[in-house]
Every structure is written in structure tokens, then in C-alpha cells.
C-alpha positions, 0 to 999 in steps of 0.5 A: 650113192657116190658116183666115182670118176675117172677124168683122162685128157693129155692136157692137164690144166683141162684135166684138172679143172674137170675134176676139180668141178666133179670134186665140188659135188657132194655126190661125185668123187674123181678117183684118178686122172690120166694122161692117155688112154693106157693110163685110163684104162689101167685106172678103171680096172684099179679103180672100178668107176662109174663114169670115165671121162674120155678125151678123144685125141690123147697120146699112146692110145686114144679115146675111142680104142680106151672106150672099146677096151673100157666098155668091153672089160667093165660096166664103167660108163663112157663120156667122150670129150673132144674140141671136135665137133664132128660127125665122124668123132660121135659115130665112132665114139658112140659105136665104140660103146660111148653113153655119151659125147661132150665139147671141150667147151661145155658148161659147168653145170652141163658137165656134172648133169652129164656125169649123173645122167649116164650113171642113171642108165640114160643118154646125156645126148639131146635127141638133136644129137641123135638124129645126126646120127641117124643122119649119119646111117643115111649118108654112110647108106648112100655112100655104100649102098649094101642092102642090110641084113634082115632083123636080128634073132635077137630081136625076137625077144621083143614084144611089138611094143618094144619092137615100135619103141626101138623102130622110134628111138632108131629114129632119134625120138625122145621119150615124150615124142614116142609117148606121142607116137604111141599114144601112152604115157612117158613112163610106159615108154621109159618101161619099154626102153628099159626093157628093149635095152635090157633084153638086147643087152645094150648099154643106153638108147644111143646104142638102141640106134644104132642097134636099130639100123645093124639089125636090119629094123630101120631099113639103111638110107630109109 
């Protein structure tokens, strides 16, 4: 299978070298660059990639409005770029349906892993990374301290399992700490995520999280 990718930065030196370490690999093809986020989005409806690559601050519209427009017209996956790192820029970003979150700084081999990584339905971001954004659910609770709504109905299609597994994701575990939480093996816990972000329609276990906390499961500033 060839993954197909469309890169979108403002600067074109950095544009074209991402592409040109994606076009490297023999299971990657870039099949359009863009130079703002109207042009990222027109080149995902043309194009109908698997992953786009989206710079955070481009011209016109930017990355985190292409990633709202992108994730709501397609299943094209979402991995932001930023020189920024920065809490706010991962929360709205991730929110924005984003599978992932990248520096600008990144290296090679960590850019390719990320691309490959999003299209197996998989987060590219470290559990470190999700529990910032727990974290960051805590410091916005404290700020605006407006008791959450009780568990979602959607939340109901769950077995108990899954419903253990999405408390633990919302807690920014990986899948060997909540196979330790759990007491079951690494698969089963792949088998419950698979099947807690299948029945909640969610893209990724980033998501999960932050699903986890809007629901009500994780009670906010808990």
C-alpha cells in the first residue's frame, strides 16, 4: 500500500524538503504541496490523501481551521507542524481533529515514522505528550471551574472494559501501562481501544482523551 500525502507550509524550502524525505520512501508518494491552508484543503479534496501535513501558522487560512475543515469532509489524517511548542497550539490542534502534532525541528526518521504511524490509526504522540494534555484539561478546570455534564449516552455502547480502558487513555496511559492497570495482555488492550474508538466514532486514542474529559467519564480538575 502506498501512503499518499499532501505537505502544506508557507515556507517553501521547508515544504519541499519534507516532501522530498517522504518521496524517499518506497511506500510514501507526496502528491501535492500547498502554500496555505485554502490550498491544503483544495489539495485534499482533489487529491484524497491519507495524511496531510499541516503547518500551524500559514496565510489566508491557517492550519488549525484546514485541520477542522479536512477532518470534517474526509478521513484524511491530520499531523500539524509548528516551530511552537506550546500547550495551546497542541490542545486546539488535537481538538481540531489533528492525529498528531509535530516541531518543525523533527528528525527524519521521526517524520516518516509519524506519517506511517497515523495511517495505522495510531497517535504519533508520546504518552509524555498526552498527559500535557490532561494536564492542560486540569489548568483550564481550575481557570473555569464549571462542573462537567454527566457521562455522555454515547457512552453506553461501552462494555465496562472499554469504558476502564477510555477512563485510563483519558489519563494519558500507553497501551503497556493499562495492560498493567488491567491485568491483560497488550493486545486485549489494542482490542478495547480499537473497539472504544470504533463505537464513539473517534479518529485516534488522542481524541479518546479528550473525549474522556467532554463527557463527563473524567470528572475536570480530577
Amino acid at each position: 500500500m502506498t501512503i499518499r500525502v499532501v505537505v502544506a507550509d508557507d515556507q517553501e524550502l521547508v515544504r519541499s524538503g519534507f516532501a522530498m524525505i517522504l518521496q524517499a520512501q518506497p511506500d510514501i508518494e507526496v502528491v501535492a504541496e500547498a502554500g496555505d491552508g485554502a490550498e491544503a484543503v483544495e489539495a485534499v479534496r482533489r487529491h484524497a490523501p491519507d495524511v496531510v501535513l499541516l503547518d500551524i501558522r500559514m496565510p489566508r487560512v491557517d492550519g488549525i481551521e484546514a485541520a477542522r475543515t479536512v477532518c470534517a469532509e474526509s478521513d484524511c489524517k491530520v499531523v500539524m507542524l509548528t516551530t511552537f511548542d506550546q500547550d495551546d497550539y497542541v490542545y486546539e490542534a488535537l481538538h481540531a481533529g489533528a492525529s498528531g502534532f509535530l516541531l518543525k525541528d523533527v528528525r527524519r526518521d521521526d517524520l516518516v515514522h509519524a506519517v506511517r504511524v497515523v495511517v495505522a490509526g495510531d497517535s504519533l504522540l508520546a504518552p509524555s505528550v498526552a498527559r500535557r494534555l490532561v494536564a492542560d484539561f486540569t489548568r483550564r478546570a481550575v481557570a473555569d471551574p464549571v462542573p462537567a455534564a454527566g457521562p455522555s449516552e454515547e457512552l453506553g455502547a461501552l462494555t465496562t472494559r472499554e469504558r476502564e480502558t477510555l477512563v485510563l487513555l483519558g489519563r494519558g496511559l500507553s497501551n503497556a501501562e493499562i495492560a498493567a492497570e488491567l491485568v491483560v495482555s497488550e493486545h486485549t488492550v489494542k482490542t478495547h481501544v480499537s473497539n472504544v474508538l470504533s463505537k464513539l466514532g473517534l479518529r485516534d486514542r488522542i481524541q479518546a482523551v479528550i473525549c474522556a474529559y467532554e463527557t463527563g467519564l473524567i470528572a475536570r480538575g480530577g
